[in-house]
N, C-alpha and C positions, 0 to 999 in steps of 0.2 A: 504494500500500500504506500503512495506517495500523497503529498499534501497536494497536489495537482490534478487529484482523478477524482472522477464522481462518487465513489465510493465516499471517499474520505470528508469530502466538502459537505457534501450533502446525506449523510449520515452519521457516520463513526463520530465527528468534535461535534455538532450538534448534541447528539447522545451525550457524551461523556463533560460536555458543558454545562447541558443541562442537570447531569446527574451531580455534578461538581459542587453546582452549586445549593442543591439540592439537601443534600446529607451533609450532617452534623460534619465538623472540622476531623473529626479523633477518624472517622474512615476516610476520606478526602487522599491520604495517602495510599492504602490499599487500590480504592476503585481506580488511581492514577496508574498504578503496578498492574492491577487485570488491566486496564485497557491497553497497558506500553505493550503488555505481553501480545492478546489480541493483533494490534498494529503490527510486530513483529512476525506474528508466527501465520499474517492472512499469507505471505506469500511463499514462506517457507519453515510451516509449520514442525517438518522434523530438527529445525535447526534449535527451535526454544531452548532444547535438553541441553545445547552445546551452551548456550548464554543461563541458563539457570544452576549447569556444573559450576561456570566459571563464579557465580555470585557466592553459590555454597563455599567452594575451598577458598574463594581470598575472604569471605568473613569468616572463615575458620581459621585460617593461617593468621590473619589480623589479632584474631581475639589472642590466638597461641604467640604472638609475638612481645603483647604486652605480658606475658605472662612468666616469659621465659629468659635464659640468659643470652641467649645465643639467637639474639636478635638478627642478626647480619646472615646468619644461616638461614633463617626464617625468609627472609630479604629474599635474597641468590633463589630460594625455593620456590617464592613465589614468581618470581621473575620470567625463570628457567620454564615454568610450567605454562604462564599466561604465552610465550614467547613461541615454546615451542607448537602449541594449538597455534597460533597463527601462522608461522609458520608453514608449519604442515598444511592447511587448508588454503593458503596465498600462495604458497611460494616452492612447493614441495615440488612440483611437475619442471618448473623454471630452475630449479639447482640442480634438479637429475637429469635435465638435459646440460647443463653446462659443465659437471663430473663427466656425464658421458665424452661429449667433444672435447676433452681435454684428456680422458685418457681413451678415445677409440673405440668404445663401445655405445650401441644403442639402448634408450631406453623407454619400456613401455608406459607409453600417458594416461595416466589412471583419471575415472571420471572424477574429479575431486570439485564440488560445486562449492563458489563462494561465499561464506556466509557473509549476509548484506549487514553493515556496519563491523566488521568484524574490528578494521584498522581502529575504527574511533571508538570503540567500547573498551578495547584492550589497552591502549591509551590510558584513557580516563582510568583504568583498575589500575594501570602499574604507577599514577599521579599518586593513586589514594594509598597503593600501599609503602611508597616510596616518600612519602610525604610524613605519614603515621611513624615510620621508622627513624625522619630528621626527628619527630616527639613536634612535629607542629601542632597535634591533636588525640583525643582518645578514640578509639576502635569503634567503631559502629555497632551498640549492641543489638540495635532493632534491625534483623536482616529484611522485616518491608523496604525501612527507609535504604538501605546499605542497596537492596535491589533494584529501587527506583531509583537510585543515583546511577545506576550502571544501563538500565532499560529507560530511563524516560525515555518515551515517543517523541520529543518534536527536535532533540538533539542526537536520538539515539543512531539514525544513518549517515546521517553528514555533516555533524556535529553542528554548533562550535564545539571541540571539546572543552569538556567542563572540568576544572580542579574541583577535587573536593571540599577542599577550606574556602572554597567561593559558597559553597550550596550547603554547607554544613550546617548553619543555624537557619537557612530557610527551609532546612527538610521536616522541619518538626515546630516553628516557626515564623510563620511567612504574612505577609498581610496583603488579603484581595480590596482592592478598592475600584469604584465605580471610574477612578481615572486612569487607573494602572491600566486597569482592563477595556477599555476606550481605547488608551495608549497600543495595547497589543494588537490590538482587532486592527486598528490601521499599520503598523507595521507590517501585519500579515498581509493585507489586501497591497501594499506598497511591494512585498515579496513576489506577493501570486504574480501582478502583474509581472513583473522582470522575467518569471520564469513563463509563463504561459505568452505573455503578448510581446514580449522579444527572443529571450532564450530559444525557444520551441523554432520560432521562424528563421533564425540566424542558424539552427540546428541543421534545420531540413536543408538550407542551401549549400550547407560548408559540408555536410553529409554527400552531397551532391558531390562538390567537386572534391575531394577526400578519396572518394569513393572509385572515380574514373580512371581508366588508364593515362596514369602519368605521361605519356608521348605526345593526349589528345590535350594536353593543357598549353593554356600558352600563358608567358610569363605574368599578363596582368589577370587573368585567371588564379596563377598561383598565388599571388598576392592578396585576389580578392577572397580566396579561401582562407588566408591566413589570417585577416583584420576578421571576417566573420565569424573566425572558431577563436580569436582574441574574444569577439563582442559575447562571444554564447557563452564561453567557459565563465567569465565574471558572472554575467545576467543571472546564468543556470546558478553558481554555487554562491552567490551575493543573496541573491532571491530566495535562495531555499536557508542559508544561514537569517534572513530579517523574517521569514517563515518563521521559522525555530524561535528567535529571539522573542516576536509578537506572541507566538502561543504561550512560551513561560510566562508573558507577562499576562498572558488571560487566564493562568492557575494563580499566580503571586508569585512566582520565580523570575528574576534577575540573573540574566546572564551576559557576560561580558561583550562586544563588538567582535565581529570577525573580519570586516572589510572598512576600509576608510579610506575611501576614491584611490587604489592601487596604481589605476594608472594618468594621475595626475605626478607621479611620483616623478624626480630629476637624478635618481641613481638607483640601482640595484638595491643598495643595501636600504633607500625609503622605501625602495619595492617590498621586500621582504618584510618593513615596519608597519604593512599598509592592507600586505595580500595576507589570508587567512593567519590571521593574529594570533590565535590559539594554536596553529600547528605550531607557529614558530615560538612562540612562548613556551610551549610542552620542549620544544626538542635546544633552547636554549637554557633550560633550565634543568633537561634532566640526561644533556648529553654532552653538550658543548662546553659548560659551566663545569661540570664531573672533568670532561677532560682536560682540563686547565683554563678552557676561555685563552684570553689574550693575558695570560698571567704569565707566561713563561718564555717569552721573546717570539720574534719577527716568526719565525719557523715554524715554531709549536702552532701560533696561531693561524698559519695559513693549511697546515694539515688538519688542523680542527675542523676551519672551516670546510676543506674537502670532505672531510669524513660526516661533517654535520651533512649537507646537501647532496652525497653520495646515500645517504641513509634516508634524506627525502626524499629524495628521487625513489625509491627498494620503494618505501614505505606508499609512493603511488600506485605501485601497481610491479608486476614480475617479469619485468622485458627491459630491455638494451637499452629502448629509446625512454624509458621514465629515468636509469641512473647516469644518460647520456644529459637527459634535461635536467637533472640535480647540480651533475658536475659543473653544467653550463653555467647553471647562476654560480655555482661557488666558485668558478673561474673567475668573475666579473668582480665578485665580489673582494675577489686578492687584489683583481687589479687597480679597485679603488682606495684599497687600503694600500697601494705601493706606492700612489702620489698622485692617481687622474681625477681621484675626490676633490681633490683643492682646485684643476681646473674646472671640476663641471659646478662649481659653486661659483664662481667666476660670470659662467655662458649658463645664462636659462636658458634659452632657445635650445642649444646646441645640448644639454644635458638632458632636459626633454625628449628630445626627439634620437637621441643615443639611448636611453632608458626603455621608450618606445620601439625601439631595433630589436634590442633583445632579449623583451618580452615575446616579439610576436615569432623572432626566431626559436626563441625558447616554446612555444607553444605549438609549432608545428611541430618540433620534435616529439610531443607534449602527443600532439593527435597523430601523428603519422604510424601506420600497422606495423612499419617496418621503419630499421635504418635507412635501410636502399630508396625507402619512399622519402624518406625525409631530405636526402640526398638531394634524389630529383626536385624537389620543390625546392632545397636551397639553391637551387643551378639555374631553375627557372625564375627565380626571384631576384638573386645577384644580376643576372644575364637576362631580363626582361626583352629587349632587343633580340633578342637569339631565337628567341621563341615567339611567334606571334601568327605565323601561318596553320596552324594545328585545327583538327577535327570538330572540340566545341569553339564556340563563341561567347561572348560576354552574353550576349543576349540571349541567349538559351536558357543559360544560368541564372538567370533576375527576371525583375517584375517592378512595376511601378510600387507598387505593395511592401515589398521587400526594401528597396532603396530606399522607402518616406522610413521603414522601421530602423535601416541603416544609420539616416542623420540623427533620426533620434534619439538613437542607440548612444550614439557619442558622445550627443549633448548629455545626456545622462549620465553619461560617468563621472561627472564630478563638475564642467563646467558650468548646467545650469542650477548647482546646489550650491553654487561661490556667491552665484546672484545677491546682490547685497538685500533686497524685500525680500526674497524668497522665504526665508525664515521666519517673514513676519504675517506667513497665511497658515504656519500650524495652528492648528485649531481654529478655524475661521470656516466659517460656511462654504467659502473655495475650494478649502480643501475637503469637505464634508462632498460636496458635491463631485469633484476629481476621484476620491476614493469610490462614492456610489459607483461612477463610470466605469472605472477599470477591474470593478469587479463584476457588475453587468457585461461586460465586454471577454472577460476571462472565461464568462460562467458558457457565454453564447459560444465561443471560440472550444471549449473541450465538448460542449452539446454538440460543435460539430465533427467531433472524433479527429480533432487537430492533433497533428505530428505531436508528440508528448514524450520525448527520450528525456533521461538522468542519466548525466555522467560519471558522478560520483556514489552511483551505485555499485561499480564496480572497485571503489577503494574501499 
């Protein structure tokens, strides 16, 4: 189930809002646990067991840690264990091919399906239990709340991911009020639309050319693939993080930001201060920081950084081209710590539009099936000129429709939110009315069984 399908919109948070608010506060937790489960298990109900193991043994192993001497044991245990179920179910098929080709032998591809949220749950477990171990907090003895921390529905597939010492004292709690929850319901409707009334169309056309044989593209073809699987991958995973965000605020939950205009950013490393704020917060805090950070000179820090963004990269997905797009930014990122930092703070223009290179280079590698594809599309992109007599046409590939969503698309990343009044129609009948619309308009657009893909389904 996704927040984007009829299912959900028009039944499942209906229900469970109404029941929310319904029953006395002291069940409010539970009926939020049946329904997370529910939501989880509509699409791949054998999978619950895998996510209801994992909640048993880290509140077991939690509770045994405060208990015990050999806490750091406890640690490596739990770790070892969350790490290797991931593992195995992401990554298991992708390491036994790359053993194979390295020593010479073939190996058979077991059907191994992926559990959906798997990355961002197992996260959030090794926060809580790595976290309880610095002694930031005592163990969760209520395994409802300890469950709902791991299973809430509206963060549980695509996060943001959530620290535990964020959500700790609102699990037991939290306070709903007529504006909070106001507050959320438009976030959400401000989400839906990004994903339904851009996302979704910027999908189907970058699907399109993604999709072709690379020979029949021609250079502003590959280009124009690449700015629209730029526009979709934000829309899609911005949209569904301000989803997420809006719905906690329609229970009383509070959860951090995940996106904050990424590509208005003038370097890499704003990029990263900008793009999904919780991944990089999780893996600067519980990887980069452990391996010294910039505490140990020039060297240590730039292998850090490799290994941090080499580990992002893994951590997207189990192919060549996600720890080739890791390494990329963490190339970038050396190189602005060597000394091109001081010139792009210098040149706006020129740092803009260097940041903007490569993002969108990073993102074809991001979407390309292959190395060899991404290849092609870097050849036809540098070498525009080279390419231009080929099989499709611009016009094939567009539509009046498409283009008006395109300008849009852009203005909306951050330019028309700088707008100095803009700020001053939150909560104003404008915006009362603008919300009506693009939920009327989302609601008519999936009635019409509109193109509807999730990318980060598959992380």
């Amino acid at each position: 189930m996704v927040f984007s399908s009829p299912i959900f919109l028009w039944i499942f948070l209906p229900a469970v809002f109404a029941a929310y608010y319904i029953l006395p506060v002291k069940f409010r937790n539970p009926l939020l646990l049946i329904a997370s489960l529910i939501f989880y298990a509509w699409g791949e109900p054998r999978y619950i067991v895998l996510m209801l193991f994992s909640v048993c043994i880290n509140y077991s192993l939690a509770l045994l840690m405060e208990k015990t001497a050999h806490k750091k044991s406890i640690l490596v245990l739990d770790i070892v264990i969350n790490l290797l179920l991931l593992g195995y179910f992401k990554y298991f098929n992708f390491l036994a091919g790359v053993v194979g080709s390295l020593f010479g032998f073939s190996v058979s591809v077991r059907e191994i399906a992926l559990p959906i949220g798997i990355s961002f749950y197992t996260f959030q477990i090794l926060s809580y239990i790595i976290d309880l171990y610095r002694g930031q907090y005592k163990a969760q003895r209520n395994i409802i709340d300890l469950a709902l921390y791991i299973s809430f529905f509206p963060q549980l597939i695509a996060g943001p991911i959530v620290r535990y010492k964020d959500i700790d004292e609102q699990l037991s709690n939290r306070i709903c009020t007529r504006e909070k929850c106001a507050d959320g319901i438009r976030r959400f409707i401000y989400g839906l639309g990004k994903k339904v009334i851009v996302a979704n169309l910027a999908a189907q056309y970058a699907d399109s050319i993604f999709s072709s044989d690379a020979a029949a593209i021609t250079g502003g073809l590959a280009w124009f693939g690449a700015i629209l699987y730029t526009l979709q991958i934000y829309y899609d995973f911005s949209g569904y993080s301000d989803m997420a965000i809006g719905l906690g605020k329609m229970f009383g939950f509070e959860f951090t930001e995940n996106f904050r205009y990424p590509y208005l950013s003038r370097s890499v490393r704003e990029f990263w201060q900008r793009w999904h704020i919780s991944l990089g917060t999780w893996f600067r805090e519980y990887l980069y920081i452990p391996l010294g950070g910039n505490r140990k000179g020039s060297g240590r820090t730039y292998l850090n950084l490799l290994t941090v963004f080499f580990v992002t990269g893994l951590w997207h997905g189990a192919g060549y081209t996600f720890i080739l797009w890791g390494l990329w930014h963490g190339l970038f990122q050396i190189i602005e710590r060597l000394g091109f930092l001081k010139f792009l703070e210098k040149h706006r223009f020129i740092s803009h539009l260097y940041t903007c290179l490569v993002f969108v280079f990073g993102w074809v590698l991001f979407r390309a099936e292959s190395v060899s594809q991404a290849l092609m599309m870097f050849t036809r992109m540098i070498m525009p000129w080279a390419y231009t007599g080929k099989a499709l046409l611009f016009h094939q590939l567009t539509s009046p429709k498409m283009l008006l969503m395109l300008s849009g698309a852009v203005l909306g990343c951050g330019v028309v939110q700088k707008l100095p009044h803009i700020g001053k129609l939150k909560n104003t009948y404008i915006e009362l009315i603008y919300c009506a619309g693009v939920f009327v308009l989302c609601m008519a657009m999936l009635a019409a069984n509109t193109y509807n893909p999730f990318i980060y389904f598959r992380f």
